[in-house]
Each structure stands twice: as structure tokens, then as C-alpha cells.
C-alpha positions as CSV (number, residue, x, y, z in Angstrom):
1,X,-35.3,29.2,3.9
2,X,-35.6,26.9,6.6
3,X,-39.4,26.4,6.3
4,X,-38.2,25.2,2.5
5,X,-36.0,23.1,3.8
6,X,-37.7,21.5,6.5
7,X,-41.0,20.9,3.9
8,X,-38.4,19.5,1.4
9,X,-36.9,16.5,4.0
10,X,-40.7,15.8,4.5
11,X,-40.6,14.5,1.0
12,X,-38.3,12.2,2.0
13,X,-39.7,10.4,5.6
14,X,-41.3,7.1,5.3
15,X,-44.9,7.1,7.1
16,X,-46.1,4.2,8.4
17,X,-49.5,2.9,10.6
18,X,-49.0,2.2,14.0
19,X,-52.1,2.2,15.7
20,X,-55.5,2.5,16.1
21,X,-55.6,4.3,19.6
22,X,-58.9,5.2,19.5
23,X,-62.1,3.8,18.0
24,X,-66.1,3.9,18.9
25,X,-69.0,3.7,16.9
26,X,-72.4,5.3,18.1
27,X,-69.9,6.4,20.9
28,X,-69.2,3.1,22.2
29,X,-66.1,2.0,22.6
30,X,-65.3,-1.0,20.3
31,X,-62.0,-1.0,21.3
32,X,-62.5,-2.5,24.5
33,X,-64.8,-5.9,25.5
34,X,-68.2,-5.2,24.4
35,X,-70.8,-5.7,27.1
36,X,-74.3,-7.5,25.9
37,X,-75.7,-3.8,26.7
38,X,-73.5,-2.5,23.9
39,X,-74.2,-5.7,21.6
40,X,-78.1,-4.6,21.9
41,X,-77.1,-0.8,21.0
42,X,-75.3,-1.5,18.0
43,X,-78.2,-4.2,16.7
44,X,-79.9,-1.1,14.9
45,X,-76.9,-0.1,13.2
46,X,-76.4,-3.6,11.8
47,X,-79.9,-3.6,10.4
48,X,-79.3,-0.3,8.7
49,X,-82.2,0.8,11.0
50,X,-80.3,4.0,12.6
51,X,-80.6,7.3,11.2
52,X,-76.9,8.4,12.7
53,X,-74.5,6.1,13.0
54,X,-71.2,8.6,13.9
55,X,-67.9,6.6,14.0
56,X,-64.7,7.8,15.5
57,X,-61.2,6.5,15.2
58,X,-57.8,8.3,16.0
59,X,-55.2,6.5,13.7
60,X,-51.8,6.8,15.0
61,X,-48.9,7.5,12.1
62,X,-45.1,7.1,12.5
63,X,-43.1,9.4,10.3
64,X,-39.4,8.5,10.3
65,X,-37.1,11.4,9.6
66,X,-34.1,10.0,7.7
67,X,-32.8,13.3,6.7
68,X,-29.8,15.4,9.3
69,X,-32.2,18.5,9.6
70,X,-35.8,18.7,10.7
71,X,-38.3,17.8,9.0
72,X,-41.8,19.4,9.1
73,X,-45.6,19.9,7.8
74,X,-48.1,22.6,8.5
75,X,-51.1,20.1,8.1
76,X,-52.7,17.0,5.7
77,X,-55.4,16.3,3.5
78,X,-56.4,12.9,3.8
79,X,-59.2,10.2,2.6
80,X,-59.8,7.5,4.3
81,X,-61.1,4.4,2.7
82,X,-62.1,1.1,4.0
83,X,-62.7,-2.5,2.3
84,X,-62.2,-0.4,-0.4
85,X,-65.6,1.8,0.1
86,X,-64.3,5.7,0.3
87,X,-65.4,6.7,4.1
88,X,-64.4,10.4,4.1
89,X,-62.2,13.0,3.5
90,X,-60.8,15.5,5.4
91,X,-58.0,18.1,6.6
92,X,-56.1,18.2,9.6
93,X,-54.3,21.5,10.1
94,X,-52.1,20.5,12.7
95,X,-48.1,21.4,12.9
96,X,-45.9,18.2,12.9
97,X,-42.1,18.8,13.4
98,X,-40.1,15.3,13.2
99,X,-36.1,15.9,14.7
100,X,-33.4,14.4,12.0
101,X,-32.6,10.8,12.2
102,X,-36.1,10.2,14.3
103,X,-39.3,8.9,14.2
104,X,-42.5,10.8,15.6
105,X,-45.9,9.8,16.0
106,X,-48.9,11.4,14.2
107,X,-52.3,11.3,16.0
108,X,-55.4,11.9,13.2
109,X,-58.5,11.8,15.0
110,X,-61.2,11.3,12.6
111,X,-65.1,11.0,12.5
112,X,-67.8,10.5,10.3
113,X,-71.5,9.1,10.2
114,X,-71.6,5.9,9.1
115,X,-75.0,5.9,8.7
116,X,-74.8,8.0,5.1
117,X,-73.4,4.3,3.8
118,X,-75.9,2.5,4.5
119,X,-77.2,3.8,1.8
120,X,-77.2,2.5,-1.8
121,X,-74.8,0.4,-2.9
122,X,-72.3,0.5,0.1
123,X,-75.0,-0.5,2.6
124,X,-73.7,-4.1,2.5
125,X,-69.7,-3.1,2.3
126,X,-70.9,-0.9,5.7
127,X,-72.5,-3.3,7.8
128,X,-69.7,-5.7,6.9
129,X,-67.2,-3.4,8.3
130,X,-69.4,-2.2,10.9
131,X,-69.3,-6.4,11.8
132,X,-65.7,-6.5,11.3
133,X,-64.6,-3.7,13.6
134,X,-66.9,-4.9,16.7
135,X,-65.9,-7.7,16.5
136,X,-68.5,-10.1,15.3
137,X,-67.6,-10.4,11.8
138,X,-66.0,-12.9,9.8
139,X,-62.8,-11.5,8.3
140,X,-60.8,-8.2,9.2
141,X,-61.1,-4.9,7.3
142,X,-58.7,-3.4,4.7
143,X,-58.2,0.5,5.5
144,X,-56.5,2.4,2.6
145,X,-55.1,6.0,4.3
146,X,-54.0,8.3,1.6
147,X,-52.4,11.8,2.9
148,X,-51.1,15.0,1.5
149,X,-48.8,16.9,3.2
150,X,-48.8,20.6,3.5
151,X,-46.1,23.0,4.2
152,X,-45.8,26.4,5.0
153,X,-43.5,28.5,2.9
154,X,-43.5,31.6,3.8
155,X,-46.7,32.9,4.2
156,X,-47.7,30.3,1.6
157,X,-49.7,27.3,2.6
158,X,-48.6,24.9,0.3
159,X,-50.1,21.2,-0.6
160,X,-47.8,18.1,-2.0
161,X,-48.9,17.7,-5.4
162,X,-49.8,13.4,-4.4
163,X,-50.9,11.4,-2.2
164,X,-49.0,9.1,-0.1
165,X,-51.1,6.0,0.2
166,X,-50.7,3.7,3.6
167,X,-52.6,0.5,3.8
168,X,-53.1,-1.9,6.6
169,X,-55.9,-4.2,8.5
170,X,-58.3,-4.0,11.5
């Protein structure tokens, strides 16, 4: 009865982003000062020219507890969307236990290869965001996170029947 009741107060926590902790593409660290070294490494990717392009972020979720009991989930499906192109999809099957009246952090590391959009029509939308996220773009991209939590009951692995869509900028 517990694992019902700790799934039910997920229902009612707000989740929110709060960072992007971690983020390299072709496993360099955009997140830091890029070096001209880098700038020539990621010349290829902007041309469309590189056959794998893999892209790695770790978003960092707060999920505020409003309820007097624990709240909990047993793992999410997510998709991940940016400037409004779908990136990827994915599960996460990672326990998350947030104590009542508190707010806990969520870490999703996620990856994908970038260089799958670069074909067809989101080749342009890619290299755009590609531009935007090093650095040397002209405008910010809109990242659209929708997750689904799961819960345990019982033995039961059991998924919310909707999404919970969180939208922000980088």
C-alpha cells in the first residue's frame, strides 16, 4: 500500500528544469570555453560532413514534493525535443524517492547521434542547434522535455497514462 501511495503523491509534485550539468558534442565539451582546436573539430559537423555526430547532455530536474508522505517513481519514459525537431526518446529506469514537503534533483543523462538529423528535412533545424549550443549561433534553442513517470505497484511496473511536458532554453 505504500508503493500506491507513494506513486499517487508523484502525481501531485511539480517538476521543473534546473540545469544542464552536462553537455558535449563529438565528446567535446561545449559547456566550457571552446579552444580553436575544438572550433576546427566541430567544422565537419556544421557542414553535415560527419558520419557520427554523438551528443550528450545530463539535464538536471527538480521535483518538489508538496504532499506529507514520500513521494516516489521506479523510472521515466521521456522524449526529448529541440527547436521543435524530435531528438530522441528514451527510458530511464532509475528509482527517485522525493521526502514530503521537499524538493529533489533528477539527473537524466541522455545521448544520441546527431548526425541521423542531418538528414532530410531537419538537416537545417540541426546545424542550427548544433550552432546554438556551441556557441556561435544567433539565437538560443527551445528544448521541449516531455516525461512519463513509472511506478512500481507491487510487482507491477506501471506507466502514467501522460506526459508531463517541461520547456525551457539553452
Amino acid at each position: 500500500m505504500r508503493q500506491l501511495g507513494s506513486a499517487y503523491n508523484m502525481t501531485h509534485c511539480t517538476y521543473a528544469f534546473n540545469a544542464l550539468s552536462k553537455l558535449s558534442v563529438a565528446d567535446i565539451d561545449v559547456k566550457r570555453q571552446l579552444s580553436p582546436l575544438d572550433l576546427l573539430k566541430i567544422t565537419p559537423l556544421l557542414t553535415g560532413a560527419a558520419k557520427d555526430v554523438p551528443m550528450k547532455l545530463a539535464l538536471d530536474i527538480d521535483i518538489t514534493n508538496p504532499n506529507m508522505t514520500e513521494a516516489g517513481l521506479q523510472g521515466i519514459q521521456y522524449i526529448l525535443s529541440i527547436d521543435g525537431v524530435q531528438f530522441t526518446t528514451g527510458h530511464l529506469n532509475d528509482a527517485v524517492s522525493v521526502p514530503s514537503l521537499s524538493t529533489k534533483t533528477m539527473t537524466m543523462n541522455v545521448g544520441f547521434d546527431l548526425a541521423t538529423l542531418f538528414s532530410g528535412p531537419s538537416k537545417e533545424a540541426a546545424i542550427n542547434i548544433v550552432k546554438n549550443i556551441v556557441g556561435i549561433g544567433n539565437a538560443q534553442s527551445r528544448v521541449k522535455l516531455e516525461i512519463k513517470p513509472a511506478f512500481k505497484i507491487g510487482n507491477q511496473l506501471m506507466t502514467s497514462p501522460a506526459y508531463i511536458p517541461l520547456e525551457f532554453v539553452i
